[in-house]
N, C-alpha and C positions, 0 to 999 in steps of 0.2 A: 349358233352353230360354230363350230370350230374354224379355226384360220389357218389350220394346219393342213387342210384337205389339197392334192393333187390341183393342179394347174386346170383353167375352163379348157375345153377343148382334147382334155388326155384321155387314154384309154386306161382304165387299170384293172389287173388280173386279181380279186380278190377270193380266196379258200376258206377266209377263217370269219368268222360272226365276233369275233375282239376284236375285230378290223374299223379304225372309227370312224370309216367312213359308213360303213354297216351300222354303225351305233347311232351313226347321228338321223341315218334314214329309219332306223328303227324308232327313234325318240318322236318322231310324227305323228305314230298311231297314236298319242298322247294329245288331246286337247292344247292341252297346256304349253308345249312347246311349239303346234302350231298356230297358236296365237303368239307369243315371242317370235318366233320366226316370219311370220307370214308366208310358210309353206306346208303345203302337202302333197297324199301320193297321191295317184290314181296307177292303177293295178289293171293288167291287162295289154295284149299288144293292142286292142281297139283303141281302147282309150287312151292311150299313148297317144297312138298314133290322130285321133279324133283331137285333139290336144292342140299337136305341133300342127294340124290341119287349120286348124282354131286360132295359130301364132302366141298360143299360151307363152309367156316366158319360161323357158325350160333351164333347170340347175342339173340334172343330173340324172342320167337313165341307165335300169341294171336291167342285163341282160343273160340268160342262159349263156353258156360258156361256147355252147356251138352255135350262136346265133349268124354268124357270117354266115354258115348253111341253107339260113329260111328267106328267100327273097324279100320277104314282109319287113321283118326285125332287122334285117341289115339296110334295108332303107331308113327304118325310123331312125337307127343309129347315124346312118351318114349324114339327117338332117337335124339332128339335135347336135352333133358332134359339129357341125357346121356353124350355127347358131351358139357355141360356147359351153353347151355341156359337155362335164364329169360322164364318159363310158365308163359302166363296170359290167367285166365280166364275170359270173359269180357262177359257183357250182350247185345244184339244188339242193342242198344243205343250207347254205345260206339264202337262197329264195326262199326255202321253209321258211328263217327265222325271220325274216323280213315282213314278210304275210304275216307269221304265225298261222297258216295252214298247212296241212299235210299235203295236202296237192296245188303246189303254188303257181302263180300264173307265170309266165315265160319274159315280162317284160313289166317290171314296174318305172314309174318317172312319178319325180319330184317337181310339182311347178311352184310358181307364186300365185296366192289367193289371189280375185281380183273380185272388190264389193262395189257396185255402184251406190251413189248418195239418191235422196229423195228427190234430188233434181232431177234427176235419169227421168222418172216418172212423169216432171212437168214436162220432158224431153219429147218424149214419144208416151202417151197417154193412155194408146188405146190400140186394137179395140179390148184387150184383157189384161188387167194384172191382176194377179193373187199376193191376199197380204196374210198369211198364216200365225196365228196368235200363239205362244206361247207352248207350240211344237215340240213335241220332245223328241218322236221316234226320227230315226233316221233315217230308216228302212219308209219311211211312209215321205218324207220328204224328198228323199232322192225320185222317189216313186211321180208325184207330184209335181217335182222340176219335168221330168220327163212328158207329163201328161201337158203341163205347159207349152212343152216344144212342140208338142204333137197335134198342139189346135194355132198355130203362130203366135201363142201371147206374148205378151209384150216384155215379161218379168216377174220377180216371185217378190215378196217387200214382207221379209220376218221382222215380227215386231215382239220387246219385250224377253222374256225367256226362254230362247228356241236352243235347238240340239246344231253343231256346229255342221252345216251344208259342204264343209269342206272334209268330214270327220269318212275314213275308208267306204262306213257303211252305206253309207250317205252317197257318195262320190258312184259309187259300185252301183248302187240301185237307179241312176241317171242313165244308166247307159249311155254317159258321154253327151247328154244332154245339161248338163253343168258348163259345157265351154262356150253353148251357146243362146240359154237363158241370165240375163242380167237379174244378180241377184243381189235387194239392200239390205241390211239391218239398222235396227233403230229403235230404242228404247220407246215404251209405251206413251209416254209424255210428250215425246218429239212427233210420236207419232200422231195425236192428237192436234197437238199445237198445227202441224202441216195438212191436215184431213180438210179445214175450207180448201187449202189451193190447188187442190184437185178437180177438174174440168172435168167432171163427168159424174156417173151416177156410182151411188157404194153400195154396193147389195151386201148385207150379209147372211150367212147359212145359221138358220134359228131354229127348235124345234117347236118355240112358240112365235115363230114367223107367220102373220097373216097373209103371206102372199104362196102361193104354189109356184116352185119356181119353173113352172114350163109355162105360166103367164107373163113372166117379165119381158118387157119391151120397152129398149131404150136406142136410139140412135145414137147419142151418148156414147164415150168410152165409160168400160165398166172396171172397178176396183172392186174385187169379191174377197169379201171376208171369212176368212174359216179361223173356228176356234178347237180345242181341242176335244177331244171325243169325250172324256171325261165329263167336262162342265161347259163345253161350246165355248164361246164368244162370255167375254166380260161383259158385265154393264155395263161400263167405260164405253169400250168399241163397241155393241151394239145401239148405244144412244148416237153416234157418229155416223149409224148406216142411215139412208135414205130409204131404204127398202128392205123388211127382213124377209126371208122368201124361207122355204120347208120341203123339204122332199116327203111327199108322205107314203106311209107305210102300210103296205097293204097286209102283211103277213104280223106275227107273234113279236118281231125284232123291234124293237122301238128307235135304232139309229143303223147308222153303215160305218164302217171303218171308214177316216179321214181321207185317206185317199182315194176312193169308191167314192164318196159323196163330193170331194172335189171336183173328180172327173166326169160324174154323172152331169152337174150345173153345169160346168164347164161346156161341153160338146152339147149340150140344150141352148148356152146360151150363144155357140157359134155357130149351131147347126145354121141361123138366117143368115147372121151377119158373115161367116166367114165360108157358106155355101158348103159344111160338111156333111 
């Protein structure tokens, strides 16, 4: 990111999209520079604000140019502005190009990623983490963190070749449930090698799974395995589950989209333990 950018804690009036500080929040939506950076957006006053609620580390938040007017927006302002972010106020022209949508949202913020390690996991164990194999969509992961929040789990553990949890679409489909699921990543290898020192049981979702997973019963904390819709679960990770479990199918479909089948096991497997 540039070193040239306005002082923490300033306010700046920005018109124009060749503005670099517009350039450098627009270089986000980029994979690439949010891994060099270790930042990105989240879009939205929610999430904004869900965010700075969260104590995310905050860099810098834009804002509609009449935001002093919305009681909401000029809160979130005074406590990121507090905290040491970059205020920009920008005109919806530049929130277009920021988005890249035609109808942009009123307040986007720049935080820093934050991954937990595989210790996180020996940390607090249970009672659910989800480990998503080689995930691509965004749209289904964001979706997934959120179903996570939704049942108390413990954490999401992307393993191998995933789509980046931090990337807009991603961020956007959590509804702000990314601030408050601990999420690891971790090459396939690593992940293996760390699979005994897990205290509990691994269930994975198989469609050659002999178990139906509304029979699983473990006191145990549970690590559930999803692979991707295409080919499921590798060889690899499903020789590491202790249990491969099946949703079965009563109609013509032969599977469910990833996060439909996440969330179905999921809320089966807390329905006892977590009194849903």
């Amino acid at each position: 990111m540039s070193t040239g950018r306005p002082r923490a804690g300033a306010i700046k009036d920005v018109t124009s999209a060749a503005n670099p500080v517009v350039k450098e929040i627009r270089a986000l939506t980029q994979r690439k520079h949010r891994a060099e950076t270790g930042l990105f957006l989240a879009e939205g006053l929610k999430l904004v604000a869900d965010a700075l609620e969260a104590d995310w580390p905050v860099r810098t938040v834009v804002l509609n140019a009449d935001f002093e007017t919305q009681p909401m927006a000029a809160q979130v302002a005074a406590t990121a502005r507090a905290r040491g972010a970059l205020i920009v106020k920008a005109n919806q022209s530049v929130m277009a190009r920021l988005t890249r949508r035609e109808n942009p949202q009123a307040v986007i913020g720049v935080f820093r990623q934050r991954f937990a390690g595989l210790d996180a996991v020996a940390a607090n164990p249970g009672p659910v983490w989800v480990g998503l194999e080689d995930i691509r969509d965004p749209g289904n992961l964001g979706t997934i963190v959120r179903t996570v929040d939704s049942v108390a789990g413990a954490g999401i553990v992307l393993i191998g070749d995933t789509t980046d949890p931090f990337g807009l679409e991603a961020v956007r489909a959590t509804m702000g449930s990314i601030f408050h699921v601990p999420v690891v990543r971790v090459t396939r290898a690593a992940f293996l090698d760390w699979r005994p020192a897990f205290p509990g049981q691994v269930i994975g979702a198989h469609l050659a799974g002999a178990v139906d997973y509304r029979t699983v019963k473990t006191d145990q904390p549970i690590l559930l395995l999803m692979g991707t819709e295409q080919r499921g679960l590798t060889d690899e990770l499903s020789a590491a589950c202790d249990q491969l479990a099946k949703i079965p199918m009563a109609g013509r479909a032969d599977s469910l989209n990833l996060a439909v089948s996440t969330g179905v096991m999921l809320y089966e497997l807390g329905r006892e333990r977590l009194s849903l």
